[in-house]
N, C-alpha and C positions, 0 to 999 in steps of 0.2 A: 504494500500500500504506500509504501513512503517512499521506494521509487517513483511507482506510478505518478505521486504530487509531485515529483521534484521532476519527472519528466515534461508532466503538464507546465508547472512552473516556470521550465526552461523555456517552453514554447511559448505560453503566452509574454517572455519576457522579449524572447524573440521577433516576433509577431510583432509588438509593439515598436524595438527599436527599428525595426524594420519600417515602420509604417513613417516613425517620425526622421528616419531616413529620405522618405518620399517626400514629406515636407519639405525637409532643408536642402534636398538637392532641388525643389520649385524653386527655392528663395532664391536660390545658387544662381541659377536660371533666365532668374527673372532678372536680379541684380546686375547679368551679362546682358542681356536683352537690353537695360537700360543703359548701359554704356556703348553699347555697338548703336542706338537709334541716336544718345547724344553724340554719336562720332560723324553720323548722317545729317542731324540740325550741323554742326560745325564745318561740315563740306560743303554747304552749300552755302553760298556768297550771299547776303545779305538783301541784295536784289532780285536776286531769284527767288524769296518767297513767295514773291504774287505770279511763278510761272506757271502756267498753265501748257501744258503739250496740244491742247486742244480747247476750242472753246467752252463744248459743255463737261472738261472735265475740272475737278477740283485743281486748285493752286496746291504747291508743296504744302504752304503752309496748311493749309486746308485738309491736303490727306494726312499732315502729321497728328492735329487737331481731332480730325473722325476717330483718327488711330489712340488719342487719348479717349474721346468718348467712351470710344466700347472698352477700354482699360477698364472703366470707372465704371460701367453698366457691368459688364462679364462678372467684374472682381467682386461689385456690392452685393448681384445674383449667387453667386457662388461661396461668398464667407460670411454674408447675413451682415455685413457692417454698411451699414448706410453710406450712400455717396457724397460727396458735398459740394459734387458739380449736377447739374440736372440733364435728362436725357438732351443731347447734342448741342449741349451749351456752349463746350469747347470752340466746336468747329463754327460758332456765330460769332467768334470775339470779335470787337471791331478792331482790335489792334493785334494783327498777324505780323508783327516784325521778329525779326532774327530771337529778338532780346526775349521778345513776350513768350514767342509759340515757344521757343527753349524753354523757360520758365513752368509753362501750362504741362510739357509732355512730361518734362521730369516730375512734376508735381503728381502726376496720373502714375507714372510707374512706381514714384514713393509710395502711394494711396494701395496698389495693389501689393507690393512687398509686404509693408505692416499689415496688411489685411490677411494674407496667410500667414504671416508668424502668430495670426491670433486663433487660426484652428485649431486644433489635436487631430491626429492622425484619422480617427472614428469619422471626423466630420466628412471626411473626404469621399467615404462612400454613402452617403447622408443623400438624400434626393429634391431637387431643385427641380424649378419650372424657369429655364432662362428666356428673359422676356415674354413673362406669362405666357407660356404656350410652346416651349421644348421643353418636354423631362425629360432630366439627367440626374448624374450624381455629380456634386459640388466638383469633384476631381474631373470629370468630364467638362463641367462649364470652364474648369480653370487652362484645361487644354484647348478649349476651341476661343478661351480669351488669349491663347498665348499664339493660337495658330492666326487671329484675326491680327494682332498686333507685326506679326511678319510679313502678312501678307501686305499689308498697306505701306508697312516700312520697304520690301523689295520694290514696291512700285515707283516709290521715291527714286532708284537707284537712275530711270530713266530722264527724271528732271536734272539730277544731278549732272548728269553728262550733257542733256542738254543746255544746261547755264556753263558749260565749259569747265566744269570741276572735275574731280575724279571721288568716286565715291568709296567710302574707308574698302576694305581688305576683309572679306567674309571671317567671321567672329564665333566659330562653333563651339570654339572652348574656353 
């Protein structure tokens, strides 16, 4: 019998550091995430904010902007912490410059950082409705906030070239 406990023991000891494993490598993650997007705000010339490749497409500043939004929708959906930007408040600032949109996206990936050091492991398979009307679990919303945030970031990488810059050096690790 006092195997069996200390077997079980092990596992759930296991289990757990394992889970909060998953945690800290999201943070891990995230925290590189945020330095490879500020390495994209700093590549691109201060002019080129209001580029647009096409008329009806958003300006740099604009897709970095959206790209905070859903930072701050996915992350609030996903760790129950209230947001303290409002749905696509970001991407209406009237002040898209170099200085501000830097300012706003770092502020968004802060927001989601501290937002999962506030889970426990448990939370992660917990079940969300993201944007009333996808269920998932918290860990599923937190992967397709982390897959929306690249996705809008690689788009970027075209404005960047076209304002004549060169945009950072892929950031895996």
């Amino acid at each position: 019998m006092k195997i069996l406990l200390s077997i079980l023991s092990l596992f759930a000891m296991t289990t757990f550091v394992q889970a909060q494993s998953t945690i800290d490598e999201m943070v891990k993650d995230w925290e590189r995430s945020k330095a490879y997007t500020k390495e994209y705000l700093d590549a691109m010339p201060a002019e080129g904010y209001a580029l647009k490749p096409t008329a009806e497409m958003r300006s740099f500043a604009q897709q970095m902007l959206h790209l905070t939004d859903g930072n701050y929708g996915f992350a609030s959906a996903a760790t129950g912490v209230a947001s303290p930007v409002g749905m696509g408040e970001s991407e209406k600032a009237t002040d898209q410059s170099k200085e501000n949109v830097t300012k706003l996206v770092i502020a968004g990936y802060d927001f989601v950082i501290n937002s999962i050091k506030t889970m426990t492991p448990a939370q992660l398979n917990e079940a969300t409705k993201l944007f009333g009307r996808f269920e998932m679990t918290k860990g599923k919303a937190l992967e397709k906030c982390f897959e929306h945030q690249t996705h809008h970031r690689g788009q970027t990488t075209v404005y960047i070239r076209l304002a004549g810059a060169t945009p950072p050096q892929e950031k895996l690790f």
